[in-house]
C-alpha angles and dihedrals in degrees: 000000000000120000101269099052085048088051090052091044087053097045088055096065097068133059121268120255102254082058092043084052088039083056092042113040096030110116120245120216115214119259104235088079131059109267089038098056088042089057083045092052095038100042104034121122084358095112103120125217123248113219127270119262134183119215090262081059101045090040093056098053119093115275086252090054091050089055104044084043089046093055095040087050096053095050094051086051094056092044103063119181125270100240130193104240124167100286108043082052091068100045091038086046087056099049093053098048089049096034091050084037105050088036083063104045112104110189107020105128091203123036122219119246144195133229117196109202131186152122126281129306090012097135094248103144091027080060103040094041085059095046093048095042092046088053092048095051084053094050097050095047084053090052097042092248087305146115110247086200104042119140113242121256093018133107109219131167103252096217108174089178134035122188110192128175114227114244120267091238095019124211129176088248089041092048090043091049080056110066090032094063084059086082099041089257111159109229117213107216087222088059107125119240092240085051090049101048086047087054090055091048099053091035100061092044091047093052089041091239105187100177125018110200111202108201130210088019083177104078089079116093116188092217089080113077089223094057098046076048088056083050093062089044096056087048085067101047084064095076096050093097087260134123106234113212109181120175133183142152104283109345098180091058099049091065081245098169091349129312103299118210134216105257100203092198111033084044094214133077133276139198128216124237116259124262078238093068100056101042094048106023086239110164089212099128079074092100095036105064088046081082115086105201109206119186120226100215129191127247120281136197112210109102128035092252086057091043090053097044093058084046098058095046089052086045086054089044088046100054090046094053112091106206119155102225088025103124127192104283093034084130107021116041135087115346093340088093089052089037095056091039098052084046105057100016090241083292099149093212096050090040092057090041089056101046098040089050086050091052084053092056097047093051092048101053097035093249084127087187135077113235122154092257088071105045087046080075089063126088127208134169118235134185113197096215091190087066102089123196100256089052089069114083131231115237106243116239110256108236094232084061091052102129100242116249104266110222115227117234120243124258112258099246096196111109099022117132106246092191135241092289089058092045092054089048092052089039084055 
């Protein structure tokens, strides 16, 4: 095959340039309506690889195919799979259980639901987006893209599953616009709260909304009297007939549905019964414990089995990187899988920040490889959340800069009353 005929063979594995523009340039809707949510579902994970060229390769193509390739390759390199790693197994093992289970039950008058709890960049709404799309794709294959329980002569979204952002300062009307404007409903201001929950109610059973997934959970703080109202709203969500999946930066430390507590042995958390309960004998802790709360934790690097398993998710980011001088091993041979640990602490989000900024850089001063010299140019911002506050030490105060002891001035004596006796001794 001579060179021309390699160069258009090449070119033909990645997209033109009026599709690569279309990719880049196309809006997003967010995902918390329902068109956003739909792209999300439809596009996701759909992002193609270019091939992988050395520089010979790249060098030989025509100055227009390095270009387009150049720019392909750069968007693929800032997009890195979403890959199953230990942690996201477990919380996308529980949703699925919860979401195939509740969408079963018959009879049961409140549904179970999850909360998955942890700190920043964790991957908790990446994790729990795939597992839900994943189970709405499966649900409307079984239904034949319909709603089994759809009213006759209407022409309702069928929406099997919502994804809503809490509020920033959450009340029960603004939580309940919410997840109406998911639908495109156009929610009156003067609306009561009793319209509007019945909105919700009759929303979420028209559209055939089997699980309803409340992001960033954590803005609510129970110190203020509207979020414990939103509490009490999303109680009552539970008996909707629809699986609640709420998730937020450290739940159990934001007194969310009471300060939950570690159980060792039963390895999950637990959550202690109200004061109400046992002044008034109240069995109000009914719909709370129907919530399983799951931790998504970050990667650690203690045991073999850790240490693999790090290893594995930089050997799936390194095959999907397309660098012209990067080589098998880039990221996981000899001290790259320490280097990268001790950088971002096994947190998945730090860790893709910092390797799609490194592939920038590569790219942008011709490097065309990750190395640790390269990434030691890249700054990124870590919180140790292991580090708690007592384990920091106070400086101690350095004696030269001891305040002096000030000395207090005497009272002035001179018109003080000595008294009759004082008076005879002087008169003596």
């Amino acid at each position: 095959m001579n060179q021309p005929a390699q160069d258009d063979d090449l070119r033909a594995r990645w997209p033109s340039r009026e599709r690569i523009a279309e990719l880049i340039l196309r809006p997003r809707p967010h995902r918390d309506t329902f068109e956003g949510w739909q792209d999300f579902r439809r596009t996701r994970g759909r992002l193609t690889l270019p091939p992988q060229l050395d520089f010979r390769q790249w060098q030989a193509l025509t100055p227009d195919a390095r270009f387009d390739y150049d720019i392909y390759r750069r968007l693929t390199n800032v997009n890195l799979p979403l890959q199953q790693t230990p942690m996201a197994a477990k919380v996308t093992r529980l949703i699925k259980r919860r979401l195939h289970g509740n969408t079963y039950k018959q009879d049961d008058p409140t549904l179970a639901g999850v909360m998955v709890s942890g700190f920043g960049h964790y991957g908790k709404t990446a994790s729990v987006s795939a597992v839900c799309a994943a189970f709405e794709d499966s649900w409307l294959q079984l239904h034949g893209f319909l709603n089994p329980a759809s009213v006759p002569g209407t022409i309702d979204l069928h929406a099997p599953v919502v994804f809503v952002s809490t509020p920033v300062t959450a009340t029960p009307k603004s939580t309940c616009a919410a997840i109406l404007r998911f639908f495109g409903a156009d929610v009156r201001s003067s609306a009561t709260l009793p319209n509007l929950v019945r909105l919700v109610a009759d929303s979420l059973r028209d559209h055939g909304v089997k699980a309803l997934v409340l992001d960033d959970i954590s803005r609510l703080r129970m110190h203020r009297a509207d979020d414990q109202d939103v509490l009490d709203l999303i109680r009552a969500f539970m008996s909707l007939n629809v699986t609640l999946i709420l998730t937020g930066v450290n739940i159990p430390g934001t007194g969310l549905l009471r300060e939950a507590r570690w159980n060792e042995r039963a390895r999950q958390w637990v959550m202690p019964p109200l004061e109400s309960t046992r002044v008034h004998g109240l069995e109000i802790t009914q719909t709370e414990h129907r919530f399983e709360l799951v931790e998504m934790d970050r990667f650690r690097y203690s045991t073999p089995e850790q240490i693999q398993a790090f290893v594995n998710h930089l050997h799936g980011i390194e095959v999907h990187l397309r660098l012209l001088k990067a080589k098998p091993g880039m990221l996981t041979s000899g001290t790259m899988p320490e280097y990268l640990m001790r950088r971002t602490g096994g947190v998945v989000g730090l860790l893709g920040r910092l390797l799609e900024d490194g592939c920038q850089e590569a790219m942008d001063s011709e490097h065309e490889v990750i190395d640790q010299r390269l990434l030691d140019e890249i700054v990124i911002r870590r919180e140790d959340p292991d580090l708690a506050p007592e384990e920091i030490a106070p400086q101690e105060p350095q004696a030269a800069q001891a305040r002096p002891t000030r000395r207090r001035r005497g009272r002035n004596t001179v018109f003080d009353d000595t008294g009759p006796q004082a008076a005879a001794g002087a008169a003596g």
